[in-house]
C-alpha positions in Angstrom: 19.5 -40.9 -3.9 21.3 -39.0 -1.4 23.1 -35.7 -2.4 20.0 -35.5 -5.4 18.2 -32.2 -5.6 15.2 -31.9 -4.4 12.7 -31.8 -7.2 11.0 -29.0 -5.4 13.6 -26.6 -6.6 12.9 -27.4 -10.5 9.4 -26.2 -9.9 10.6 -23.6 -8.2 12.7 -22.7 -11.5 9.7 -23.7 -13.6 7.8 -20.8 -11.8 10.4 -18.4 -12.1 9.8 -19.1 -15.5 6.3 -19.1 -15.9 5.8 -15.8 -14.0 8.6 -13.8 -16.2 6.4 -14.9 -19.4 3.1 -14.6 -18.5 2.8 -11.6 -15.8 6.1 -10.0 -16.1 6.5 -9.6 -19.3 3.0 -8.8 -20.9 1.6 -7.2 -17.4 4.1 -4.7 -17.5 4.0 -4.1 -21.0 0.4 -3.7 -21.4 0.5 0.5 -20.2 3.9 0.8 -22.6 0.9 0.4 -25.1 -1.5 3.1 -24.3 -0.2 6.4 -25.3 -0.2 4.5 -28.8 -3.8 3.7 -28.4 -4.7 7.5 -27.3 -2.8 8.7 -30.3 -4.4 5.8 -33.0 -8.5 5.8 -31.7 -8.4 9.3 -29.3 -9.4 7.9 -26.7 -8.9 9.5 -23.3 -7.2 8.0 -20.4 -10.8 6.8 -18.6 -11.2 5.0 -21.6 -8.0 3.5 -22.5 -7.5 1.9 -19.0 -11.3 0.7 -19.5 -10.2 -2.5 -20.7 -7.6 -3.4 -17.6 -11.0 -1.9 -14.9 -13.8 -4.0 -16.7 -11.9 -7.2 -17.2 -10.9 -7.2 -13.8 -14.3 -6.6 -12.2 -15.9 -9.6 -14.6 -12.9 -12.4 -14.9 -11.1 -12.1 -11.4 -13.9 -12.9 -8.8 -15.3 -15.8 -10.8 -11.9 -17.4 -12.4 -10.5 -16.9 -8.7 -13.0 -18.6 -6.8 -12.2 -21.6 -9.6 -8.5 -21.8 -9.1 -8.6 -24.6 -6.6 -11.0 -27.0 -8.4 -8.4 -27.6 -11.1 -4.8 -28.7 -10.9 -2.3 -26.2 -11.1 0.0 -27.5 -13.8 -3.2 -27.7 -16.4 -4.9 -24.2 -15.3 -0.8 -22.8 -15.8 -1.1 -24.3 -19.7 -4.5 -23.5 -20.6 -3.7 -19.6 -19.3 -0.9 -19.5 -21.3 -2.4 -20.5 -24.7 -5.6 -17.8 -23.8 -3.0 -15.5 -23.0 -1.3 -15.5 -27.0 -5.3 -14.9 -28.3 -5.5 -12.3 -26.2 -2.3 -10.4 -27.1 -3.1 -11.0 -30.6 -6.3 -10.1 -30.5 -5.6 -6.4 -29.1 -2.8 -6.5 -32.1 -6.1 -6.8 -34.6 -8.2 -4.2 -33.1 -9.3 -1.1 -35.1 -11.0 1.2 -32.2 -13.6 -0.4 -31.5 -13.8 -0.1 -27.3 -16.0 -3.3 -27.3 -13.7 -5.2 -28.9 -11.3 -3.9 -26.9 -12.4 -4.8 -23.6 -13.2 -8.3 -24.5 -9.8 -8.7 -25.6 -9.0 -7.7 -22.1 -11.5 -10.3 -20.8 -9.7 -12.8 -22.3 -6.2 -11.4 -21.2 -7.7 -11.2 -18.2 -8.9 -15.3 -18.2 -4.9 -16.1 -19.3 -3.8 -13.7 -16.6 -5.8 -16.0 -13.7 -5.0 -19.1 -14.8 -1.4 -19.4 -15.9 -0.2 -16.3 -13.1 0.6 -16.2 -9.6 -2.0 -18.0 -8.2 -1.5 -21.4 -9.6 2.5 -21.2 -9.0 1.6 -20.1 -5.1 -0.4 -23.2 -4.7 2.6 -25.5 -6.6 4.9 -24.1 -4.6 3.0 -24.2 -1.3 2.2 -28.2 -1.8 6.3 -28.6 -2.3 7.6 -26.0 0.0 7.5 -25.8 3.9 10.7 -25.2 5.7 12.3 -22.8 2.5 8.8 -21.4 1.3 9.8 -18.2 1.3 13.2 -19.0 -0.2 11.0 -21.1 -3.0 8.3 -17.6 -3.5 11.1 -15.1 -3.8 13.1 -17.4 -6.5 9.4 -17.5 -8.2 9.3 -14.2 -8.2 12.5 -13.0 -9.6 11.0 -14.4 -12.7 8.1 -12.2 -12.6 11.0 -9.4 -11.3 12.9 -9.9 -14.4 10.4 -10.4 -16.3 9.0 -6.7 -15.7 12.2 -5.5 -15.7 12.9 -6.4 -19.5 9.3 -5.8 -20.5 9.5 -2.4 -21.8 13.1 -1.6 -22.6 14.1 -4.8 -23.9 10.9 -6.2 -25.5 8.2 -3.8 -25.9 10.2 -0.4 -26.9 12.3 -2.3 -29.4 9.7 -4.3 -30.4 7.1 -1.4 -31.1 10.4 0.6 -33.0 11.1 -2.3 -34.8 7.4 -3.7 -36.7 5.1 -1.2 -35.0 3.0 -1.8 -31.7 0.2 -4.3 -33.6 3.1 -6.7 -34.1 4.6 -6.4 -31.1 1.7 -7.4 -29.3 1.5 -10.2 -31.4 4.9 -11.4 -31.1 5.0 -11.7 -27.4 1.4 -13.6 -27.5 4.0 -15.4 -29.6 6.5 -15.6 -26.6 4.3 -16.7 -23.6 3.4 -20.3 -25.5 7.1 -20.9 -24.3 5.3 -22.0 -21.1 3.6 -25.0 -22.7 6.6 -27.2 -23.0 7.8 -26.1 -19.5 4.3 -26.8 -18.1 4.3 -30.1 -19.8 7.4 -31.9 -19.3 8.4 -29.9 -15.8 5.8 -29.0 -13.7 3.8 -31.7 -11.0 1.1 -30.4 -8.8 2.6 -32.0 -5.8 5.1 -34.2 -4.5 3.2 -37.4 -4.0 2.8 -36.9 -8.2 6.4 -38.5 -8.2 6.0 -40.5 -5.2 8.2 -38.2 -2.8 7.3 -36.7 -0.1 6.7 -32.5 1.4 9.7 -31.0 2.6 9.9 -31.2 5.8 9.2 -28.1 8.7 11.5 -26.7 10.6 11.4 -24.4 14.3 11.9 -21.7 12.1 8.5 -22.0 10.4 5.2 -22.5 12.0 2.0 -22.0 10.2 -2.1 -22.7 11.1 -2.8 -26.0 11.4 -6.5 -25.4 10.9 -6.9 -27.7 8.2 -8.5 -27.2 4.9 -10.4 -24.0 6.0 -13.7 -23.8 3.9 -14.7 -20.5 2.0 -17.7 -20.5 4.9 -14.9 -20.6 7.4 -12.7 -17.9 5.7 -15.3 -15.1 5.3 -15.9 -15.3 9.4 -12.3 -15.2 10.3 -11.6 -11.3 10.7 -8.0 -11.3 9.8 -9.1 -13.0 6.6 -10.6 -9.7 5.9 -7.7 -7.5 7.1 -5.4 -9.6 4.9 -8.2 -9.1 1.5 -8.6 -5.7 2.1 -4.8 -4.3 3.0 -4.1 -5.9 -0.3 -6.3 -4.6 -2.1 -5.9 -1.0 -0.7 -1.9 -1.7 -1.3 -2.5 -3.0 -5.0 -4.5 -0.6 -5.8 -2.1 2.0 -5.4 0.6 -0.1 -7.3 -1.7 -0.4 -10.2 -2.3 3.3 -10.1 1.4 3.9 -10.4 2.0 1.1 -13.1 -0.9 2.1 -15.3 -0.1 5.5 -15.6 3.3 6.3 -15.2 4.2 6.8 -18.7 1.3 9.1 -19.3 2.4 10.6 -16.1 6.4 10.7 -17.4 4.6 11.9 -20.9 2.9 15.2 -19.8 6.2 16.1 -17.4 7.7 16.1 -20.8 9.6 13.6 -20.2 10.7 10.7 -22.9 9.2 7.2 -23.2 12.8 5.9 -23.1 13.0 7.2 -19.8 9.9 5.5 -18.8 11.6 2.4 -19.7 14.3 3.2 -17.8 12.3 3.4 -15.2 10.4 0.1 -15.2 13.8 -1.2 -15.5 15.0 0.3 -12.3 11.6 -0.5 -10.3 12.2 -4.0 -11.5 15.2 -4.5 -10.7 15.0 -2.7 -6.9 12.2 -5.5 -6.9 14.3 -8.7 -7.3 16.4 -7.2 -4.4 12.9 -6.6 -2.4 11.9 -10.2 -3.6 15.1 -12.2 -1.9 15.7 -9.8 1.4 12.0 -9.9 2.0 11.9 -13.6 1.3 15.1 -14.6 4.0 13.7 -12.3 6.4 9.9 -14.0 6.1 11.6 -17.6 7.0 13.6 -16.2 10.3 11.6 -13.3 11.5 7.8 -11.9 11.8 6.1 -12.4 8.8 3.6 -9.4 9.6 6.1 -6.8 10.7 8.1 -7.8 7.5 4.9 -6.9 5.4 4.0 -3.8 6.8 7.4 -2.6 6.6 6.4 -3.8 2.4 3.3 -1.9 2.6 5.1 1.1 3.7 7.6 1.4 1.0 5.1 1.1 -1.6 3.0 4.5 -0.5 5.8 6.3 1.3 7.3 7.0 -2.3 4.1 7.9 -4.3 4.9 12.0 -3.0 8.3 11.9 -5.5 5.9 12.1 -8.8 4.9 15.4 -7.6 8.7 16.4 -8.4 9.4 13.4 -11.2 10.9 16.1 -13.7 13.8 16.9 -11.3 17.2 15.2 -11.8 18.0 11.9 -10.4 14.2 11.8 -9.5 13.0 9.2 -11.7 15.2 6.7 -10.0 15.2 7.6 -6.6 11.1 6.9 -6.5 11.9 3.8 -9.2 14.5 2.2 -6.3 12.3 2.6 -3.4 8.9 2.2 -5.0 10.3 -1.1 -6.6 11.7 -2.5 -3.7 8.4 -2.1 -1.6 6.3 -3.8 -5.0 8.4 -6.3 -5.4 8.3 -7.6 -1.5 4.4 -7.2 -1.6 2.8 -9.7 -4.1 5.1 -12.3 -2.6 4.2 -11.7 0.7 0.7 -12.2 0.8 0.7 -16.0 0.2 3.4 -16.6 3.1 1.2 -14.5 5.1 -2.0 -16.2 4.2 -0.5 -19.7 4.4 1.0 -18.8 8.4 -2.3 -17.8 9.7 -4.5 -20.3 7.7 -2.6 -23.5 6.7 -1.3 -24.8 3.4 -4.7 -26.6 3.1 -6.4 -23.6 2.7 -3.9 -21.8 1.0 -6.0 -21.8 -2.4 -9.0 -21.1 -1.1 -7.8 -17.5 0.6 -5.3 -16.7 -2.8 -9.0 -17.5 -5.0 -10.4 -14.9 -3.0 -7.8 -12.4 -1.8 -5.5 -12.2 -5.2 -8.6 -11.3 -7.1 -10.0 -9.0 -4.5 -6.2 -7.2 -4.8 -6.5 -7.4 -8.7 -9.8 -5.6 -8.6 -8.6 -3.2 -6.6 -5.5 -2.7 -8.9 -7.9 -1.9 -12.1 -10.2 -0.1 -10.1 -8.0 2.6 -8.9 -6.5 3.4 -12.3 -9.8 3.5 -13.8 -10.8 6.5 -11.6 -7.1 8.3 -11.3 -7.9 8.5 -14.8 -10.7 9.8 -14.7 -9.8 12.2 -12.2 -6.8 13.3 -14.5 -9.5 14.0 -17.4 -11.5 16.1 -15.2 -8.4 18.4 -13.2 -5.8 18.2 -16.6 -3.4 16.7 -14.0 -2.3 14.1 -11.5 -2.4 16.5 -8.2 -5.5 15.5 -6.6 -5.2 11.7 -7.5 -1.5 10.8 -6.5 -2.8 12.2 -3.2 -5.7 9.4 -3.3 -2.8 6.8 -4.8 -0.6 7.9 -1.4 -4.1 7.6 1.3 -4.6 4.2 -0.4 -1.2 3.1 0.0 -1.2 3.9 3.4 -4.0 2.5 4.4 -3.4 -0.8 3.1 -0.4 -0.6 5.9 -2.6 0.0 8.3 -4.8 -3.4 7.6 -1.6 -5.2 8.2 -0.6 -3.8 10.9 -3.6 -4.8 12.9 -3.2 -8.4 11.9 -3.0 -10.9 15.1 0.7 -12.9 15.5 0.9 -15.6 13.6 -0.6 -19.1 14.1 -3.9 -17.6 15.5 -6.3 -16.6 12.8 -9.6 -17.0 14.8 
């Protein structure tokens, strides 16, 4: 037995995985689709990131507070297959908003269930002393995912059989996580009859027990923590949902969008494993504000996206900053209120940061309909952003969440 892996690292790889196909990939697809919806229906920009708002604000708050009833491994299957519908469903569609936004719904149910929740919990029950190692490998997957979403899979895939199919084909793509949930995946050691990694000096977390949701919503860090990500999600949901249509009326080309993605991706992965070593040997916190930062501080550059070099210069350090972010909020969450609690806060926090990531978009585009341009809401996207810093930063040191 000595010398053997530790099975914690195959889920670990399993995750990576599962986050690539059912976030990465489709998430960051999705807005690749729109200016192909505006074109086919006419809709406007309010409208066509209607689905993404309403979905949100009806699936997140209910599937999230369900998340911890279930096991992990089963949720991560049943997400995926309700993913597929949903992508083929939106591949049907023939204008018709309503039918639209209940595709979205059920996107939106696949998206809970099979995304980064249930992989946080997996990998908090197998991880303690390399838990931030085990999250950033995770989410490379969701890193790479993105990164190949619209230059290697949607743009071909829309120049190749037209955007109905290739909504359909990746539906296609994401029941790859059935076999991989199946045969790979165990909700916790004690499945195999093997025990938690051990902890270490180097990382000390709550040790408050399985905190109760009662418990959570009178703990006022619990509410810096929900609301700092949600102000900090919402302006990366902004940028994500309308960059293209942003990139579109600077004149520039959808390849270039692409290009883009790639490159925020990409800067990502590298934000993903730097943030991840530095969250197991120094302050958590000041690691996450420095996260928060980096997603804001770059918002300004899509004032000037149409000047040379631009596009990648904002993609490198607005990727970096995103990429750190999502995976920081569970090693957060998990320091100041234990592992036992750890699905509780992500069923409440990771939809509250969702919400705010549809919500956001929704009205940048509804600002853009009213001005004819971006000015007055990449300021809003940039306040938001900072803001969300700000939450963090008031957070108490770790260990002490009451």
């Amino acid at each position: 037995m000595q010398g053997r892996p530790y099975y914690g690292w195959f889920i670990a790889a399993s995750c990576f995985f599962i986050l690539a196909m059912t976030v990465g990939m489709p998430m960051y697809a999705m807005p690749f689709f729109y200016d192909h919806y505006i074109e086919e229906f006419d809709w406007d920009r309010a409208e066509t990131t209607s689905g993404f708002f309403i979905s949100t604000l009806l699936v997140l708050p209910l599937g999230g507070l369900l998340v911890h009833r279930f096991s992990p491994r089963k949720l991560i299957m049943f997400g995926a297959v309700t993913f597929a519908v949903a992508l083929n469903c939106l591949g049907l569609m023939q204008g018709s908003l309503a039918f639209y936004r209940v595709a979205w719904c059920l996107l939106m149910v696949g998206f809970v269930y099979s995304g980064p929740v249930p992989s946080q919990v997996l990998l908090a029950n197998w991880f303690n002393r390399n838990r931030g190692k085990a999250m950033a490998l995770a989410y490379l997957g969701l890193g790479i995912g993105g990164a190949i979403s619209q230059k290697f899979v949607a743009g071909p895939l829309i120049e190749a059989y037209g955007w109905r199919a290739a909504l359909q084909i990746m539906g296609l793509l994401i029941l790859l996580v059935v076999p991989v949930a199946l045969f790979v995946l165990r909700d916790r050691p004690s499945d195999m009859g093997l025990g938690p990694e051990p902890a270490s000096d180097v990382v000390r977390e709550a040790t408050s027990g399985s905190l109760t949701f009662g418990e959570l919503l009178r703990l006022w860090p619990f509410w810096l923590i929900a609301v700092g990500s949600f102000l900090s999600i919402a302006a990366i949901g902004s940028v994500n949902q309308h960059m293209k249509l942003l990139f579109l009326d600077a004149d520039l080309p959808a390849t270039l969008v692409a290009d883009t993605t790639f490159v925020i991706m990409a800067s990502g992965l590298a934000g993903r494993v730097i943030t991840g070593w530095l969250a197991d040997r120094f302050s958590k916190k000041r690691v996450m504000v420095a996260a928060y930062l980096l997603v804001s501080l770059p918002v300004p550059l899509l004032y000037v996206i149409g000047q040379p070099s631009m596009t990648y210069l904002f993609g490198m350090a607005f990727g970096f900053g995103l990429g750190a972010n999502y995976m920081l909020i569970p090693l957060m969450a998990a320091e100041l209120f234990g592992t036992g609690a750890l699905a509780r806060v992500m069923g409440i926090v990771w939809p509250f940061g969702q919400v705010g990531q549809a919500t956001l978009p929704f009205f940048v585009g509804a600002m853009h309909d009213s001005a004819g341009n971006y000015d007055l809401a990449l300021a809003v996207v940039f306040a938001i952003g900072m803001s969300g810093a700000v939450c963090i930063a008031l957070l108490p040191a770790k260990g002490k969440p009451g």
